[in-house]
C-alpha positions as a Markdown table, in Angstrom:
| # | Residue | x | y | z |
|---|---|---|---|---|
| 1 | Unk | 16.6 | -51.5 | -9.3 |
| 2 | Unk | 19.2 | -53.1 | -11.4 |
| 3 | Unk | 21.3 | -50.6 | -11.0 |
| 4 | Unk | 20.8 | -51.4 | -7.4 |
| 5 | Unk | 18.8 | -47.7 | -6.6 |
| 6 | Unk | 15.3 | -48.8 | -5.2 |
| 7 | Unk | 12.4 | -47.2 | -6.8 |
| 8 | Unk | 9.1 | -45.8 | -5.6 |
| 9 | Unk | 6.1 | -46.7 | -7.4 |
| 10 | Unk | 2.7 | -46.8 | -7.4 |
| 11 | Unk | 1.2 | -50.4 | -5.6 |
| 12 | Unk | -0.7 | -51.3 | -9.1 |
| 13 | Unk | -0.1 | -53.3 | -12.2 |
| 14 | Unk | 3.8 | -55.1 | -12.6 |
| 15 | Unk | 5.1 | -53.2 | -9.7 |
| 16 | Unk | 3.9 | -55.0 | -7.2 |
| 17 | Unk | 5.5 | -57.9 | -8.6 |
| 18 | Unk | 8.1 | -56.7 | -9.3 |
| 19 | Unk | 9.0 | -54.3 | -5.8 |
| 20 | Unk | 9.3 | -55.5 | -3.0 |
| 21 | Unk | 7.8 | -52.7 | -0.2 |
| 22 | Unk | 10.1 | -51.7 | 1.9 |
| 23 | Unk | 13.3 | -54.0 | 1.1 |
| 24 | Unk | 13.8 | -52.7 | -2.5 |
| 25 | Unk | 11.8 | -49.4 | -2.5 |
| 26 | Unk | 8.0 | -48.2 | -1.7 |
| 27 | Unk | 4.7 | -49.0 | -3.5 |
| 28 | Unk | 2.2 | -46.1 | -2.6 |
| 29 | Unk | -1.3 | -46.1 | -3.4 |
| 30 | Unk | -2.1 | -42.1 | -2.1 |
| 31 | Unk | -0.2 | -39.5 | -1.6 |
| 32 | Unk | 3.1 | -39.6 | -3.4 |
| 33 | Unk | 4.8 | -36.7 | -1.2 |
| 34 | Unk | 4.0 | -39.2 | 2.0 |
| 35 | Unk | 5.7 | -42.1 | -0.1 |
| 36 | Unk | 8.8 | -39.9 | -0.3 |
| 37 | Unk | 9.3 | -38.5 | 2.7 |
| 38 | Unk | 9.1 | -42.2 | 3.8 |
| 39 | Unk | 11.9 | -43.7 | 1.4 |
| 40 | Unk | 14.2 | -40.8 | 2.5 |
| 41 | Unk | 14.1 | -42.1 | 6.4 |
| 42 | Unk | 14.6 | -45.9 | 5.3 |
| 43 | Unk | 17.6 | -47.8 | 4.1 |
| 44 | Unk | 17.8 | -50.4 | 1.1 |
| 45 | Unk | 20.4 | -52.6 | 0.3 |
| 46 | Unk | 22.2 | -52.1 | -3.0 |
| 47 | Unk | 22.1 | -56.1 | -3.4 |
| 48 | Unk | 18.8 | -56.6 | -2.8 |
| 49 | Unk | 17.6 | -54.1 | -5.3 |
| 50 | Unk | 19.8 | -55.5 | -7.8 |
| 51 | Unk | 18.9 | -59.3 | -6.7 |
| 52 | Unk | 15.1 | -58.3 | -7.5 |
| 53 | Unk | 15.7 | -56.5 | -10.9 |
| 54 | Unk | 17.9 | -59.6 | -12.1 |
| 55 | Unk | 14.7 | -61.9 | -11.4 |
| 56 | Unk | 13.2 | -60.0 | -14.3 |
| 57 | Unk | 15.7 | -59.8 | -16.9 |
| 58 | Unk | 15.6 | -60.5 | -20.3 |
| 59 | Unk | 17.6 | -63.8 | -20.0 |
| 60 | Unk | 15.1 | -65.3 | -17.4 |
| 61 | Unk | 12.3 | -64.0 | -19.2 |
| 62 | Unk | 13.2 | -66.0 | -22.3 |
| 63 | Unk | 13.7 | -69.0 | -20.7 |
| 64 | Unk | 10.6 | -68.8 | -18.8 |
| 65 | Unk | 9.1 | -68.0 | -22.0 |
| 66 | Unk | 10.2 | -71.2 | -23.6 |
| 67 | Unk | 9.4 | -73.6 | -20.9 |
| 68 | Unk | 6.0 | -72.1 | -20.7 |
| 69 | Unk | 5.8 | -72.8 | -24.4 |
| 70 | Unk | 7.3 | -76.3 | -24.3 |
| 71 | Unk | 5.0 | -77.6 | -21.0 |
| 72 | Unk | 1.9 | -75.7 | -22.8 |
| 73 | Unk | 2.2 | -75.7 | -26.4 |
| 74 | Unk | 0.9 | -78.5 | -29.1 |
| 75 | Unk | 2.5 | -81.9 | -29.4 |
| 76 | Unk | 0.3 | -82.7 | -32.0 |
């Protein structure tokens, strides 16, 4: 996605955080082959994919990371 392509994945674990169905690519929990012939009648937006996949970069991780620390961690 960051390189604005959507993706289709499998609907379990990160991905359905991290996909959105149907505006940045396709979670599937059956048949793959149904998943794909579904992607290849829909349209994505190049921006939207890439809008998604920034939400998870390593940047916003680490900053997440360290606010999660800060508003959790000991002040003892």
């Amino acid at each position: 996605m960051a390189a604005g392509t959507p993706v289709i994945a499998y609907a379990g674990g990160g991905y359905k955080e991290s996909v959105i169905d149907g505006k940045t690519g396709i979670l599937f929990t059956g048949n793959l082959v149904s998943a794909i012939r579904k992607f290849e009648t829909m349209t994505f937006k190049e921006e939207d994919c890439i809008a998604q996949a920034k939400k998870f970069s390593k940047e916003i991780f680490k900053k997440k990371l360290k606010a999660f620390v800060y508003e959790h961690g000991s002040r003892g």
